[in-house]
C-alpha positions in Angstrom: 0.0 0.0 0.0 0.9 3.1 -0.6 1.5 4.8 2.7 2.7 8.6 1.3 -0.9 8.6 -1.2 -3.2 7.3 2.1 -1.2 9.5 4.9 -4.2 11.4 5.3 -6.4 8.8 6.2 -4.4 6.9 7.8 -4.1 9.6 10.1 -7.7 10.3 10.6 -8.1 7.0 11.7 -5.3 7.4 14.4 -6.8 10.4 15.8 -10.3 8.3 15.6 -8.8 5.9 17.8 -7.2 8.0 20.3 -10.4 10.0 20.7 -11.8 6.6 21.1 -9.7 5.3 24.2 -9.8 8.8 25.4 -13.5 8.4 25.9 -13.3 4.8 27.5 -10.5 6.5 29.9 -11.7 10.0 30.9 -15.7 9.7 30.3 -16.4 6.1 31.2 -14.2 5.8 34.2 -15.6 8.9 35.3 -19.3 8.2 35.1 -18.4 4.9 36.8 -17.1 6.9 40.3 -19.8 9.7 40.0 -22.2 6.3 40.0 -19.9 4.8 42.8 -20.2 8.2 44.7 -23.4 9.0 44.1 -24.6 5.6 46.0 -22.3 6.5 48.7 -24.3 9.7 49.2 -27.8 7.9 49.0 -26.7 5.5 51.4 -25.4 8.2 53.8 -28.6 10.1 53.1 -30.9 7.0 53.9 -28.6 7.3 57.2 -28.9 10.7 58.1 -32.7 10.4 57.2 -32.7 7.6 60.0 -31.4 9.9 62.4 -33.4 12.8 61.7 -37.0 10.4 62.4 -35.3 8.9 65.6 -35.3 12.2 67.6 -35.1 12.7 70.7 -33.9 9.2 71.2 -30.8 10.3 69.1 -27.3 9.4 71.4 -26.2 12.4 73.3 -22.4 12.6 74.0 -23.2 11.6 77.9 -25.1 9.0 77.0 -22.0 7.6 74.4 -19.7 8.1 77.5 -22.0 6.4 79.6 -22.4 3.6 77.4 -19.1 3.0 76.9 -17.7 3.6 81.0 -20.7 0.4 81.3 -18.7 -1.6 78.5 -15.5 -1.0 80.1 -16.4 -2.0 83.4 -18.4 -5.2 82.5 -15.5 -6.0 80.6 -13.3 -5.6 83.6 -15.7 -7.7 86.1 -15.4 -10.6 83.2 -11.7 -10.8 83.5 -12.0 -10.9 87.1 -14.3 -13.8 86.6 -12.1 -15.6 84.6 -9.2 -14.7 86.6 -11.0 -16.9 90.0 -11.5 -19.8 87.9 -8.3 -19.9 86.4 -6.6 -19.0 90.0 -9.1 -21.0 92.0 -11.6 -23.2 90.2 -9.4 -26.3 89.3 -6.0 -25.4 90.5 -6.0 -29.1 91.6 -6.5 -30.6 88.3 -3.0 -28.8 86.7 -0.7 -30.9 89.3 0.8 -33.6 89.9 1.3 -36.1 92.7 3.0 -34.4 95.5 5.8 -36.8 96.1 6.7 -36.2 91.9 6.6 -32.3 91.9 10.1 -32.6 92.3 10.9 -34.0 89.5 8.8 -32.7 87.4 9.9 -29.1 85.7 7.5 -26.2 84.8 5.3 -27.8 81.7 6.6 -30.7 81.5 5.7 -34.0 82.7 6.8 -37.5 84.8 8.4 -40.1 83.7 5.9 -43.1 83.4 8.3 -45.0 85.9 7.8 -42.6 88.3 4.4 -41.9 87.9 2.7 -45.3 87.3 3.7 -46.6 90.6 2.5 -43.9 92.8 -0.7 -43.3 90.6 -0.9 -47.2 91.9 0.5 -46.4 95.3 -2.2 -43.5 95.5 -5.2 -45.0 94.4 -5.0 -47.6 96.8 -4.0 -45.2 99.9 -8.1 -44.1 98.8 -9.3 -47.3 99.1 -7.6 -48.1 102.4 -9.6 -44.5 103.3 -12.5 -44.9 102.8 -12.3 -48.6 104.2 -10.7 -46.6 107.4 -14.6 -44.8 107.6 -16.2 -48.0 107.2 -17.3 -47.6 103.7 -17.3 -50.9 101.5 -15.6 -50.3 98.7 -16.9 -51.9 95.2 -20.4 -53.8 94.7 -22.1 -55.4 96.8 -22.0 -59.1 97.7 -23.9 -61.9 98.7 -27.4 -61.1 100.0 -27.8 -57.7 99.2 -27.9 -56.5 94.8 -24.9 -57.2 92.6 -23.5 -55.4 89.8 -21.0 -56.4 87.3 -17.6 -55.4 87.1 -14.9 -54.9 89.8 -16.1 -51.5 90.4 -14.9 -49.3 92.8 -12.1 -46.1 91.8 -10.7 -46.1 88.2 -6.6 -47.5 88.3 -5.2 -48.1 84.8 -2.5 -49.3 85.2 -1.5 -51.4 82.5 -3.1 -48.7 79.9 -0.9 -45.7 81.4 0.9 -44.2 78.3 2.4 -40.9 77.8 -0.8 -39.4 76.3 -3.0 -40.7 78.5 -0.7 -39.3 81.8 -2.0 -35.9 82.2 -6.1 -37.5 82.0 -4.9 -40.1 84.4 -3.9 -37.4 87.1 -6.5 -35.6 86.6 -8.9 -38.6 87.3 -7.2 -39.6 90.3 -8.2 -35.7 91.6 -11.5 -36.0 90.9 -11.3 -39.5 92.8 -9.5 -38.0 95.5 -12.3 -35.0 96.0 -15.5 -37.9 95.7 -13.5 -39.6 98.5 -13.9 -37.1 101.0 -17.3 -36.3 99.8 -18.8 -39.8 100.9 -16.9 -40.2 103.7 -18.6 -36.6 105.0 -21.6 -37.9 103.3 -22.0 -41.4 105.5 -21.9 -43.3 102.6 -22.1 -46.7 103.0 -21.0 -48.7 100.2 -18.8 -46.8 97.3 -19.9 -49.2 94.0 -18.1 -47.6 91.1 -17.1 -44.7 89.7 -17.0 -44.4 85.9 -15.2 -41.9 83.5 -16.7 -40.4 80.7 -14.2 -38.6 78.7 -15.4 -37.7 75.3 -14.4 -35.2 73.0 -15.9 -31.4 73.2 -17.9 -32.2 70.4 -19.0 -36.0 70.6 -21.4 -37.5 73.0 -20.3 -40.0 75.5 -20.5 -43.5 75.6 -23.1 -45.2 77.5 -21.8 -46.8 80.6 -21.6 -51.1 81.2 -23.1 -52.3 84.0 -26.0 -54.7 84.9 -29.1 -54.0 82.7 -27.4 -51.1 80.5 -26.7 -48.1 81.2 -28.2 -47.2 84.8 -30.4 -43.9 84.3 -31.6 -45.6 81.0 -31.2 -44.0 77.5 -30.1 -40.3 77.4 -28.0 -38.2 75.5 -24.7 -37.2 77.0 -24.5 -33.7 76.5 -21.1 -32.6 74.8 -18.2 -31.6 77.3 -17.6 -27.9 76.3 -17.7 -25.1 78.7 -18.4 -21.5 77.7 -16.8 -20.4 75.1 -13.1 -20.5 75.7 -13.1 -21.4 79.3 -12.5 -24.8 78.9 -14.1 -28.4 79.1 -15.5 -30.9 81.6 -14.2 -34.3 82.5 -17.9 -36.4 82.8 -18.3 -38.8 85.5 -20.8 -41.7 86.8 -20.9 -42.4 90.4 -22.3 -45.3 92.1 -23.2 -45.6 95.7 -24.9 -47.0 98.8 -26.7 -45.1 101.7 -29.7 -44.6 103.8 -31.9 -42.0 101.8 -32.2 -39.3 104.3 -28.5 -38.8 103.6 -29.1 -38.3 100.1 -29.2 -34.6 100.5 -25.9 -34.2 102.7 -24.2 -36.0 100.1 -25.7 -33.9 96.6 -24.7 -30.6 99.4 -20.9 -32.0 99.7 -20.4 -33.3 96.1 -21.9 -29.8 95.2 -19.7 -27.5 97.6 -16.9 -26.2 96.7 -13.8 -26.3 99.0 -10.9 -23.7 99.1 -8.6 -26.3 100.3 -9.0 -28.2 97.3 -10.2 -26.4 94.5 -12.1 -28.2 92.0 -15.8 -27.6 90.7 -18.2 -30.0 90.2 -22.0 -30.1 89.1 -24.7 -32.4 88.5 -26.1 -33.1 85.1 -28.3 -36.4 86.2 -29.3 -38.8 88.9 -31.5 -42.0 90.0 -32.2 -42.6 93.0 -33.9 -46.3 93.9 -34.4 -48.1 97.1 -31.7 -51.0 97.8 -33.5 -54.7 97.8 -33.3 -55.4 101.4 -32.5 -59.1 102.6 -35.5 -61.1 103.4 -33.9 -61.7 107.3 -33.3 -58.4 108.3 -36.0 -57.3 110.4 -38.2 -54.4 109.8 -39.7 -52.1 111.7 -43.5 -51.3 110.8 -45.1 -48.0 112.6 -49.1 -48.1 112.5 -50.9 -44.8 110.9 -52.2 -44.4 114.3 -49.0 -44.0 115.9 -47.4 -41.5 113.1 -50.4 -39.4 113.7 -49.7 -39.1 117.1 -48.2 -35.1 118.7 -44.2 -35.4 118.8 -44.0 -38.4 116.8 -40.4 -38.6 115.0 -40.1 -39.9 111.4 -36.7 -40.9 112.6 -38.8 -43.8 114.5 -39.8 -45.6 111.0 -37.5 -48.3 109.1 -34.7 -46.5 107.3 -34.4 -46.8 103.8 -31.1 -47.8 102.3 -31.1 -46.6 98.7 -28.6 -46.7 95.7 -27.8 -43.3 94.2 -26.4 -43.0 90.5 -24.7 -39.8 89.7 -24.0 -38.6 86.2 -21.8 -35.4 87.0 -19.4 -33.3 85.6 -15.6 -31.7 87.0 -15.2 -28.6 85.1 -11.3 -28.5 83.7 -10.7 -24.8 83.1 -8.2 -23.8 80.1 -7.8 -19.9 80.9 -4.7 -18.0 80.1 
């Protein structure tokens, strides 16, 4: 082609395309932010419009500094309510045995030669305990019910591994704490006490034991605590009493002592009356006789009952 004859037009056409991208850049680009702008000021109109209709319940600079003096101090009584559990509520639970704190440094943990034996050692300084207060320990025999299982406190001996440590201990606390609860409780018999660990997000699984599971079938409620706070370590208690001590002993297990700090609460219980051998002898009170002035129920056949408690130790994880 020749480009000398068409120079004209070829030059028209480049000033046709430059006018062309000129357009796209400076017109179209700039319609698109008046758009982009111009929504901006509708939507800050719509806002302003809002706050004209609201009045005189428009936010006053004292109420602002009110509002946010409130946020700041119920923000402040929070952290001091974290700061007692963490200090106080399960101080207990983040040890070890006594006689291995020595040789244990800061975050770490036992060896399993020395901690297996005195976890054994321990667990059966409870038992000796609570046989001390004349508590039977595990189910009862011969003419009174039976359950299954060895029953009595949880020792795992043989299934002690370096993951499992730290649960362990913290099992053998809980244990520790029930311990003094029944023997303040005048428990008679201690059956079993059963650990249901689950995750924070699965349910447990049911408990062994004559007949199934002893409260019958339920959902086990996942272990989480608020939020951040932590998780709970879910337990199943077994025991043997007279029922007016049933009371005392939901009081103790529900207490919580500053001497050893742990926190515990009740998410289920049965209670039933114990089968009573056929020899023992009862005591039968007439009507006419209870309905006499200053007669005590004390007077009337005591009631021995088995108590099964589905409860819960609350582990804290609070920085």
């Amino acid at each position: 082609m020749d480009v000398k004859r068409h120079a004209f037009w070829i030059a028209m056409g480049a000033v046709g395309v430059v006018i062309v991208v000129l357009y796209v850049v400076l017109v179209v680009s700039t319609q698109s932010a008046a758009q982009t702008l111009q929504g901006e000021l509708l939507a800050q109109e719509n806002q302003l419009g809002q706050l004209k209709d609201a009045g005189d319940q428009l936010p006053t600079e004292a109420f602002a500094k009110a509002y946010r003096e409130h946020k700041d101090a119920i923000a402040k009584q929070r952290d001091e309510v974290k700061l007692f559990y963490r200090d106080n509520g399960d101080s207990r639970l983040e040890t070890w045995f006594e006689e291995l704190r020595g040789k244990v440094s800061a975050g770490q943990q036992p060896t399993l030669g020395d901690f297996v034996p005195q976890y054994k050692d321990s667990t059966d300084k409870l038992v000796k305990y609570l046989e001390g207060a004349g508590i039977q320990v595990g189910p009862r025999k011969g003419k009174f019910d039976t359950a299954s299982g060895d029953g009595g406190f949880e020792l795992k001996v043989r299934d002690v591994n370096e993951n499992n440590m730290k649960q362990l201990q913290k099992h053998f606390w809980i244990q520790k704490r029930l311990a003094d609860v029944l023997v303040a409780s005048r428990v008679q018999i201690f059956e079993r006490i059963e650990f249901r660990d689950t995750t924070p997000t699965g349910p447990a699984a049911p408990s062994p034991g004559a007949g199934g599971d002893p409260l019958g079938p339920r959902t086990v409620l996942p272990n989480a605590l608020v939020r951040d706070l932590g998780q709970a370590i879910p337990f199943e208690l077994t025991v043997h009493l007279l029922h007016s001590d049933v009371p005392k002993l939901l009081s103790n297990l529900l207490k919580f002592e500053k001497s050893f700090p742990l926190m515990v609460r009740v998410r289920a219980f049965k209670v039933r009356k114990t089968q009573t051998p056929p020899e023992e002898k009862k005591i039968n009170v007439p009507v006419e006789e209870m309905e006499k002035p200053g007669h005590k129920p004390a007077d009337a056949e005591p009631i021995a009952v088995t108590v099964v408690i589905v409860g819960e130790a609350l582990d804290f994880n609070i920085q």
